[in-house]
N, C-alpha and C positions, 0 to 999 in steps of 0.2 A: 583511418582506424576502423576495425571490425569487431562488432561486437556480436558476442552469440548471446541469446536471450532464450531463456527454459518459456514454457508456452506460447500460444499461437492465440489463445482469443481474448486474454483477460486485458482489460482496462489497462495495464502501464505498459502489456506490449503492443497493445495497438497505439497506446501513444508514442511509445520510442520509432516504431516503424514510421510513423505518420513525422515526429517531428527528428528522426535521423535523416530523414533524406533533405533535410530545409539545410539541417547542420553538416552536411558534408559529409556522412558518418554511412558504414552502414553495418545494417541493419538483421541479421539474421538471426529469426526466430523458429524455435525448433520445439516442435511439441510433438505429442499421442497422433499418428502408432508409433512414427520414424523412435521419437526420444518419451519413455515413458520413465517417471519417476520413482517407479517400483521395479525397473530393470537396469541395475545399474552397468551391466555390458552393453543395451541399448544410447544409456548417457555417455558410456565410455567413448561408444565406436562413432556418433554424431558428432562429437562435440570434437572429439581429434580429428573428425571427416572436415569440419566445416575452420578448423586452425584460428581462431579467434586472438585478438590482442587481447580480449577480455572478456568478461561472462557476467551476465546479470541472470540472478536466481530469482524469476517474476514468477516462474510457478507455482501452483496452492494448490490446499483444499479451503477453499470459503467460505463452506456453508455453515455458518458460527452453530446454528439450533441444532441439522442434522449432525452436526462434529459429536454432538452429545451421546445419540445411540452407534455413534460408528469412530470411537474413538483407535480402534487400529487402524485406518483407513487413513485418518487425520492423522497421526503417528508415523505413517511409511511417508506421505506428501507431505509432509509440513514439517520432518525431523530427518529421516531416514535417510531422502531422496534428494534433499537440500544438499546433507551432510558428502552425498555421496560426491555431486556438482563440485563441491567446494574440492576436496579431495583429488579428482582429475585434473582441476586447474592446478591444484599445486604441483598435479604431476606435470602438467603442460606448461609447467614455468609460467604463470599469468594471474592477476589477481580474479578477485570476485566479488563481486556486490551481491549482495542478498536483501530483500523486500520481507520486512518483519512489521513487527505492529505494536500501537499501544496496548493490546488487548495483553503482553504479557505482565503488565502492572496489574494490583487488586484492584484500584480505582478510588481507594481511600483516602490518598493525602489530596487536602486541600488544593493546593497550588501545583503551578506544572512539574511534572517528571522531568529530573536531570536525567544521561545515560546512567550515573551509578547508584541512582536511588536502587533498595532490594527490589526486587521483583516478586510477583505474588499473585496468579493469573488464576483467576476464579472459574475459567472451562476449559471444557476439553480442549477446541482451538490456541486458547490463548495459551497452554499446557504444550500441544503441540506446536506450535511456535517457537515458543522459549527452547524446548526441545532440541530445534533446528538450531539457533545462534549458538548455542550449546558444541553442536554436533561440527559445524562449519569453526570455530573460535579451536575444536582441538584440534582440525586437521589441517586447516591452513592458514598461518599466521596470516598473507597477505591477501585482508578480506574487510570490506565495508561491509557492516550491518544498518541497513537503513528503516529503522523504525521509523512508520506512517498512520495513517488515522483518518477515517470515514471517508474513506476514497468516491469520487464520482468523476465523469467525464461524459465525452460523447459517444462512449462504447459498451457495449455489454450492458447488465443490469445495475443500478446501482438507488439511491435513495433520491434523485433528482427527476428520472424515471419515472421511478414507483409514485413521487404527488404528482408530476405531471399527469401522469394514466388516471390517477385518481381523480385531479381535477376535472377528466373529464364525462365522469358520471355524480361527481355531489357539488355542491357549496359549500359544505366541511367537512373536515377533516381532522381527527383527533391526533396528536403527538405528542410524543413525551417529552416533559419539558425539565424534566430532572438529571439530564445526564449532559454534562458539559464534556465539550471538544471542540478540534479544530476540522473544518471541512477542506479537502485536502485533493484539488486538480489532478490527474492523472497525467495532461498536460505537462502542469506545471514539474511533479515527480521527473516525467521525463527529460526534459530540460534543466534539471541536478543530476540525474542521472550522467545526462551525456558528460556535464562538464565535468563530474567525479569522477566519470572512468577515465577522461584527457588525463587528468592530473596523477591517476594511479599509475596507467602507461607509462606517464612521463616520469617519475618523481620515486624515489623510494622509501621517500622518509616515512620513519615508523609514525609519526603524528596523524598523517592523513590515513592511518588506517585504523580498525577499531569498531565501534557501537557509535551510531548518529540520529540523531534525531529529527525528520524532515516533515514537518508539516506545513498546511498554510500559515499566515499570518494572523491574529485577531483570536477570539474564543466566541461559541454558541452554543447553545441550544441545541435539539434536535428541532424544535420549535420554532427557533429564532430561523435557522437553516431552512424550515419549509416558507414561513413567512417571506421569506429572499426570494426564494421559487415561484411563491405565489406572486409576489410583486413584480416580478419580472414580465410574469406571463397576462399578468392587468396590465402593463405599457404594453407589451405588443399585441393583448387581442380584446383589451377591456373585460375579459371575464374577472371577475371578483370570488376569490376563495377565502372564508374563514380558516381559523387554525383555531383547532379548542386544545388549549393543554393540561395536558392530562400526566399523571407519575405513574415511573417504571411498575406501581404495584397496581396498576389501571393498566396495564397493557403487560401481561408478564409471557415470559416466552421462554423455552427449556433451557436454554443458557443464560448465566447474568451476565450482564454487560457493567464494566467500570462506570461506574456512579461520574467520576473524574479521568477524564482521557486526554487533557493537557500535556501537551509533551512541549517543555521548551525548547527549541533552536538554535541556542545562543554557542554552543560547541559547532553545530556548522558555519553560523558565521564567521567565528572568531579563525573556526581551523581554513574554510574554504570562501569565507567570500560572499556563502550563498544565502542569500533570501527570497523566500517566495512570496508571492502578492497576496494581498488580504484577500481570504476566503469571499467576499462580497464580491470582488471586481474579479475575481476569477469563476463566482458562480453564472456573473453574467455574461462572460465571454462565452462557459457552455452552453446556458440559456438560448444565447442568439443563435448558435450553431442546429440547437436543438428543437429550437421553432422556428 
């Protein structure tokens, strides 16, 4: 199987590249200048150049705070450019997986997000977002949307990083400890990934296609999730890091973030089979990779 994949540096395609080639699979990722998201004869002519069984739409704009003063930038990448991906594949006969996010729920209800709770996205990101499933859902029926949540891995920037970097100039560390989710492997993404694009190739039933919801297993903190980080990094080098927690109005930043960003899984299970490892045992598999 061949899968084409939109970008070249972010977190879940360097995890598909990294764990496509264990899975037999391969792997071709196609990003800026060749395939840019705001040229869709660019998308058109790579993406027919490179003849994919199937197309994963990993590309973004992520920067949730900057999305706020550059919301048509966020608008062409994360709506426009997605829509456009989706689009070619329908013309190229092939499904398409697209990488979406909790961030387009408000964050208000109590307990986890089903797919068809309403949606209600408090920033520009999560606006543009919504946007994109929007955009992809009218132009090609056969399409996974894969909503995910507080992604980290061994690659790129992410919030496992940023305490480690931390830890290594203080003893604490403030975080907010009022906003609950799931911490969610890139890894792990990538190995649902592979196996929902086997089954799309293979299968055409209309069930396995749709809005999904993929995160880890378990619920935290952002608090809870540094504390993990920190522990980690006390068994393998005995340094000891506090965690002071602190709420979202102690640390406020141009965008708000969902209060609640639980997304339940219980539809990928039941449709595919799939479950991912509890956020704990997966933060420590990147841990070790990481130190």
């Amino acid at each position: 199987m061949r899968i084409a994949v939109t970008g070249k540096q972010g977190q879940v395609v360097s995890a598909l590249v990294e764990r496509g080639a264990g899975a037999g699979v391969e792997i071709i990722a196609a990003g800026r200048p060749e395939l840019d998201l705001a040229d869709r004869q660019s998308i058109r002519a790579v993406l027919a150049g490179i003849a994919p069984d199937i197309i994963v739409s990993a590309a973004a704009y992520t920067a949730v705070d900057k999305a706020e003063s550059e919301p048509e930038l966020a608008l062409t990448l994360n709506a426009e450019g997605p829509a456009a991906v989706a689009e070619i594949a329908g013309e190229l006969g092939i499904p398409v997986v697209h990488l979406s996010t909790d961030y387009v729920f408000s964050g208000d209800k109590q307990d986890a997000y089903v797919e068809t709770d309403a949606t209600g996205p408090v920033s520009v990101y999560g606006k543009s977002k919504l946007a994109g499933e929007k955009g992809i859902a009218a132009v090609n029926p056969n399409h996974v949307i894969l909503r995910t949540a507080w992604v980290y891995s061994p690659f790129g920037a992410n919030f496992v990083k940023t305490m480690l970097r931390l830890a290594e100039t203080r003893d604490a560390v403030s975080v907010v400890a009022d906003q609950r989710g799931t911490p969610t492997s890139a890894l792990d993404i990538a190995d649902a990934v592979i196996t929902i694009a086997r089954r799309l190739v293979e299968d055409q039933a209309p069930e396995l296609r749709g809005v999904f919801h993929l995160t880890g297993s378990g619920e935290a903190t952002w608090a809870d999730f540094a504390e993990e980080i920190f522990a980690g990094l006390r068994a393998k080098s005995g340094k000891t890091i506090s965690v002071k927690r602190i709420t979202t109005v102690d640390y406020p930043t141009p965008a708000r973030r969902p209060a609640n960003s639980l997304l339940s899984n219980s539809k990928l299970k039941h449709v595919y089979g799939i479950v991912l490892p509890d956020w704990k045992l997966s933060t420590r598999t990147v841990l070790d990779r990481l130190l």
